[in-house]
C-alpha positions in Angstrom: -31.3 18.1 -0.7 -33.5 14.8 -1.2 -36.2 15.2 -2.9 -39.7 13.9 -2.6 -40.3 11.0 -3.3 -44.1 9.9 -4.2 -46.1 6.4 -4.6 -45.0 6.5 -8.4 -41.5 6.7 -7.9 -41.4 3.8 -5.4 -43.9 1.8 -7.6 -41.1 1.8 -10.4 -38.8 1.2 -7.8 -40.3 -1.7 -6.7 -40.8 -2.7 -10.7 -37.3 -2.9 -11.2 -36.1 -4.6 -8.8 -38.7 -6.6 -9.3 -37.6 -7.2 -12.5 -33.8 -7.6 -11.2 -34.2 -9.8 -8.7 -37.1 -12.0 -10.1 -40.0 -13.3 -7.8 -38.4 -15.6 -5.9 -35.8 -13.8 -4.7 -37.3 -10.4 -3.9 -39.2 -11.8 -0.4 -35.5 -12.5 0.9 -33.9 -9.2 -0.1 -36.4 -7.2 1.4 -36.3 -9.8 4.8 -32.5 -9.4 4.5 -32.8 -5.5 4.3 -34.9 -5.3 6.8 -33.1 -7.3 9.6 -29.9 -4.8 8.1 -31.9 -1.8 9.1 -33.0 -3.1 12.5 -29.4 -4.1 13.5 -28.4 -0.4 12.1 -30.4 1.1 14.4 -29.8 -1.2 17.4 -26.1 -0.1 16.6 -26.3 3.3 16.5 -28.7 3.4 20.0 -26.0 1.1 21.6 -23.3 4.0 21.1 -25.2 6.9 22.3 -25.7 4.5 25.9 -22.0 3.5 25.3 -21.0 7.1 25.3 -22.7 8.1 28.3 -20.7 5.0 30.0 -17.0 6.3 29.4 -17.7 9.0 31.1 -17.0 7.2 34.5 -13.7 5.5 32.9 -12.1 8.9 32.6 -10.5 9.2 36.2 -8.4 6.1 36.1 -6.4 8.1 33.5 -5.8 11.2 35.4 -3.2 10.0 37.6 0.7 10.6 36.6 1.9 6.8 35.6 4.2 5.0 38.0 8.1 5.6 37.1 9.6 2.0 36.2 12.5 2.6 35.6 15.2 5.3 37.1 16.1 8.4 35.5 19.4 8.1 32.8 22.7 9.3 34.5 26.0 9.8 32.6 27.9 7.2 34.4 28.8 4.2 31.7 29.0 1.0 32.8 30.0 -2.3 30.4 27.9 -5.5 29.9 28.0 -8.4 32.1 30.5 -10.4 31.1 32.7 -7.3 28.6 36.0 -5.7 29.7 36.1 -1.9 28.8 37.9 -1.1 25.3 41.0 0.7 26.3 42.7 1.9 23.1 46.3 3.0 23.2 47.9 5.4 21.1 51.0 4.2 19.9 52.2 6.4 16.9 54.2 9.2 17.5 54.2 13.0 15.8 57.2 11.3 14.1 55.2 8.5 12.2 54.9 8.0 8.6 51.3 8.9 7.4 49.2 5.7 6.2 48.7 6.0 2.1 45.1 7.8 1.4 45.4 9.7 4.8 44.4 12.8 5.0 47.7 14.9 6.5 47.6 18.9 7.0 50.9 20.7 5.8 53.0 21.3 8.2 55.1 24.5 6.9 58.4 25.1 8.8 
């Protein structure tokens, strides 16, 4: 809640800032506040006829966007210009294990 304010709490308002601000400076801080307010209130005017304008903008936005680009499929294809990595395997059940290699024991 505000509470009221009467002519003896703005005339030690004004005092003060009188005070504060000095003589000579006190003209443009009240022209300053002033032209603030006025812009403040131009502003907040301007978006209650700027809201009332959007509504028209809405039905450009209801349409399901154009596909650009075709659905994924499995099929893999290489680059332009790349040949396919074809990996043989060349080491038997019969090869030596490598040294740190993991091997499962094979019990006969």
């Amino acid at each position: 809640m505000i509470p009221n304010i009467g002519p003896l709490e703005i005339a030690i308002v004004l005092i003060i800032a009188l005070i504060v601000f000095g003589p000579k400076r006190l003209p443009e801080l009240g022209k300053s506040l002033g032209k603030g307010l006025s812009e403040f209130r131009e502003g907040l005017s301007n978006v209650g006829r700027h809201d009332d304008d959007d509504d028209d903008d809405d039905e450009e936005f209801d349409n399901e966007p154009a596909e650009l680009t075709p659905p994924p499929t499995d099929e893999k294809h290489p680059l332009p210009g790349e040949e396919p990595e074809v990996t043989e395997v060349t080491a038997g059940a019969d090869a030596e294990p490598v040294e740190g290699e993991v091997v499962p024991d094979s019990r006969d």
